[in-house]
N, C-alpha and C positions, 0 to 999 in steps of 0.2 A: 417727753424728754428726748432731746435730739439722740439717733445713733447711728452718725457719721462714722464715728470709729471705729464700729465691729469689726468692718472688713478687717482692718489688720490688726483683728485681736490675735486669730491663729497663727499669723504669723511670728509673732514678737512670742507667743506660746512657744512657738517651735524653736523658737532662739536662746530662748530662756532654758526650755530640756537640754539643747544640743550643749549649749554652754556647761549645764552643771553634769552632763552627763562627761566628758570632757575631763572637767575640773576631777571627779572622782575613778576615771580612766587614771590621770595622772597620781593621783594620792594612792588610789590600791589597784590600780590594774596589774595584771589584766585579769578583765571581769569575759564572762558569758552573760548574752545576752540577757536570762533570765536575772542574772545580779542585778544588773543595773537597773531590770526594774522594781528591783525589790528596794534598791538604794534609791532611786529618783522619787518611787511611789506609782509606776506609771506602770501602765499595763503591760501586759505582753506584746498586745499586736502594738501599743504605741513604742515601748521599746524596740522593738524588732526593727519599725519604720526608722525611730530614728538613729539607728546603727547604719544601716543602710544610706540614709542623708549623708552620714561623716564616711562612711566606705566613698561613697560616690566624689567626695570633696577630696579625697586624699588624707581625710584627717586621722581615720583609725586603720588600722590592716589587720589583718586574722595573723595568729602569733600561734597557734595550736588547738589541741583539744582537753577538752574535761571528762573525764570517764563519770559515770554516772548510774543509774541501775539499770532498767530496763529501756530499751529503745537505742538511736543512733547517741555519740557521747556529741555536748557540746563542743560549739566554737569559743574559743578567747579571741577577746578584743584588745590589743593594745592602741595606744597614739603614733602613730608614726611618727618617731624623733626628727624624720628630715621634713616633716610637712611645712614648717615655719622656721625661721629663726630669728633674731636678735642682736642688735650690735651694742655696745657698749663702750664709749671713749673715753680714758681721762686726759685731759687736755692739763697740760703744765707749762711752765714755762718756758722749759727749755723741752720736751720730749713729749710725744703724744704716744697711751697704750691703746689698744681697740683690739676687743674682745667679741667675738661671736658663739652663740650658746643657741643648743634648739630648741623648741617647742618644751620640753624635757626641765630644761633648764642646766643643760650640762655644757659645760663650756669646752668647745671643740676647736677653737684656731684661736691667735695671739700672736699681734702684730707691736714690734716696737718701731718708732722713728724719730730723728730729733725733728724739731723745729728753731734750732738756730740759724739757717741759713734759707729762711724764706721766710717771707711778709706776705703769702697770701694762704688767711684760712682755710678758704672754700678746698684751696688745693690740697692741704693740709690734711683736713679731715677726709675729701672723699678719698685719697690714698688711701690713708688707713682702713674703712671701711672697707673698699673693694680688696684688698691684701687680708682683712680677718674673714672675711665671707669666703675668699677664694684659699687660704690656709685652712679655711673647715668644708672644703670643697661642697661648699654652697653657693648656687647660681644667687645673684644679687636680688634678682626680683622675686624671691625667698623670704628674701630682708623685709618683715612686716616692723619695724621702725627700730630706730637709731636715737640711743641717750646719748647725751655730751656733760659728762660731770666736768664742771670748771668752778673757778674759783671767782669767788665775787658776787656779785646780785643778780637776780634774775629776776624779772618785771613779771610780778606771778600773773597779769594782767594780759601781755601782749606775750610772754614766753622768749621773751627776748633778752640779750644781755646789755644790762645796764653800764655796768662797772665790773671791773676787774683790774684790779690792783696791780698784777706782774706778768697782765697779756694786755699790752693795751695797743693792740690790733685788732682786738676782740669789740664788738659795735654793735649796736642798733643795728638791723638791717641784716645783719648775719643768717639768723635764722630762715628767711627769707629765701638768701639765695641759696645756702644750704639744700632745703628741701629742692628747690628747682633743681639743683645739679644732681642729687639724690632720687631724686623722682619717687620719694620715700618718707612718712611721717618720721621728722625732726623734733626732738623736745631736749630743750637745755635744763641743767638743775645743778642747784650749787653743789659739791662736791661733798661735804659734811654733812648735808640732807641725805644726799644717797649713802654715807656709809651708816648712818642712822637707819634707814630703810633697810640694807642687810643686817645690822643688828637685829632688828625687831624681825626679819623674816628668820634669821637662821644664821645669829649669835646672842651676844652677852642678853640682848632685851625680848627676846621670844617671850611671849603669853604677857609681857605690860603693854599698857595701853597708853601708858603716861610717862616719861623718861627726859631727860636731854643726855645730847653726847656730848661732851668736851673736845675737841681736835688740837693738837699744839703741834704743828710742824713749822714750815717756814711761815706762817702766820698761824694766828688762834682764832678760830671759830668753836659756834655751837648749836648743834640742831636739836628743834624740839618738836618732840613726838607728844599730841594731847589725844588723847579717844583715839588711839590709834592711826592718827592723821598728822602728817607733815603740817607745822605750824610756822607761815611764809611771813606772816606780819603783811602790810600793805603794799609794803614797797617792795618787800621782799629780803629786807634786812633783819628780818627778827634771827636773835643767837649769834650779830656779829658783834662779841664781844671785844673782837680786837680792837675795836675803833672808841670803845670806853676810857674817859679820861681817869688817870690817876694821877695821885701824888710825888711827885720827884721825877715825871715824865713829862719831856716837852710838848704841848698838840699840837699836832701840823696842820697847819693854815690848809695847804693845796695840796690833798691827797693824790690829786692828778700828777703831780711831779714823785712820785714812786716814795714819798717820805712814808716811814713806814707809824702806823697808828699808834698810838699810844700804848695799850695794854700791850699790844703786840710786841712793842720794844721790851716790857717789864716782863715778859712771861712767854715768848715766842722761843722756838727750837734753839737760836744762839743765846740765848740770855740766859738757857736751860743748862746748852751745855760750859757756859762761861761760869755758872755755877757749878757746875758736875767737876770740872777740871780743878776748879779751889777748893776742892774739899777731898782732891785725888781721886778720880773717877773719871779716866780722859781715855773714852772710849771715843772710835769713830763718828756718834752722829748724838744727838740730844734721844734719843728714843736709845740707845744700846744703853747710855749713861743710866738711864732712869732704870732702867733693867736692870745693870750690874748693882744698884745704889739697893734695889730690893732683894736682888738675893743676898747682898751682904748683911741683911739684916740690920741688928740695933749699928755697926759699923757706918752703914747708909743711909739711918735715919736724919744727923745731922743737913746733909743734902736733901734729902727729900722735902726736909720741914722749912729748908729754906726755899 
């Protein structure tokens, strides 16, 4: 039996510790060095070495001591919150937000800007990016990658945007140049996948494995979470309900021409709130409507069921 691949068995060993040692830095640190081996399974001397690996990387820092019985007291380990960080876009149609968060997962700077008065993304987005990394006074090549939640398809194939209903400056090719201006891994995702993805990390769907979310804003989507995994469909349309034909709704021939989808006209934030207002509930926006319709109780039931 061939065994080509030992050489880089220890190594991917040692990738695999550093990682989960890491992973449980950030859930319970900060640990001493003897924790984490008692948490990893790994010994002493191997613990010890690879504290040292992430000391030497930037990744952990010594945060204090552990008093303990006899002898000198331990060191704690924490992650260093500025060792990495993360960007975060929503792109809309009229405004893009971008958010930077550290290693930590705490989100430290927040950039708003329109985008009514320019036709070029590339510019678009790296504004924002460089403005949330430098509002979380984080040097950009920090920035270990950059999400673009947007609306519309994403080619789960090439990670490229397909379609987008209400940016269509938005292209093939995007991603592309993106990253070259960035000098930084890029990944697009539909916008209703990722509030789906903070559900299941840390809201309404924590501990299911199985779920979809509903979205109704200015269009309806829906994302579905199976075994715990974002479920893209092939194209990348799985959970676009809005484009579902119904009864008493005309279907648009040429989605390209901004006509808006069918369900999306029966059930989208204006149809919401054109309901919410006939039944006396004429708050600011389709979402305050549905709010006020529930706290009024059986009052708001009539609306709500319609």
């Amino acid at each position: 039996m061939s065994a080509t691949r030992l050489p880089g068995t220890p190594r991917l060993l040692r990738a695999l510790n550093d990682r989960a040692a890491l992973e449980l830095l950030l859930e319970r640190g900060p640990l001493t060095r003897a924790r984490l081996g008692e948490l990893t399974g790994l010994s002493k001397v191997t613990a010890s070495q690879l504290v040292e690996r992430l000391e030497e990387r930037g990744l952990v820092t010594r945060v204090g001591e552990q008093a303990g019985g006899r002898g000198p007291n331990a060191q704690l380990y924490a992650v260093r919150p500025g060792s990495a960080h993360v960007v975060g876009v929503d792109v809309g149609a009229e405004r893009v937000v971008a958010a930077c968060a550290d290693i930590t997962g705490a989100v430290i700077g927040r950039v708003e800007q329109s985008t009514r008065d320019t036709d070029d993304p590339v510019g678009v987005v790296h504004n924002a990016v460089v403005r949330a990394a430098s509002s979380a006074g984080a040097e950009l090549s920090s920035v270990r990658r950059v999400v673009l939640g947007t609306p519309g398809l994403v080619d789960p194939g090439t990670g490229d945007i397909t379609f987008a209903f209400n940016l269509p400056r938005w292209h093939r090719g995007l991603l592309a140049a993106l990253r070259e201006d960035l000098h930084t891994p890029v990944v697009f995702e539909n916008d209703v996948n990722l509030a789906a993805v903070a559900e299941a990390q840390s809201g309404a769907a924590q501990g299911l494995g199985d779920f979809v979310l509903v979205w109704v804003g200015a269009g309806v989507g829906l994302a579905i979470m199976l075994g715990g995994r974002l479920h893209h469909g092939s194209s990348g349309a799985a959970g676009e309900i809005g484009y579902l034909p119904v009864p008493g709704v005309p279907i648009p021939r040429d989605v390209s021409r901004r006509a808006k989808p069918a369900f999306q006209q029966l059930a989208g934030a204006d149809a919401v709130h054109a309901v919410a207002r006939e039944h006396g509930f004429d708050a600011g926006c389709a979402a305050d409507a549905v709010r006020d319709a529930v706290a009024a109780g059986t009052a708001g039931a009539p609306m709500l069921d319609e």
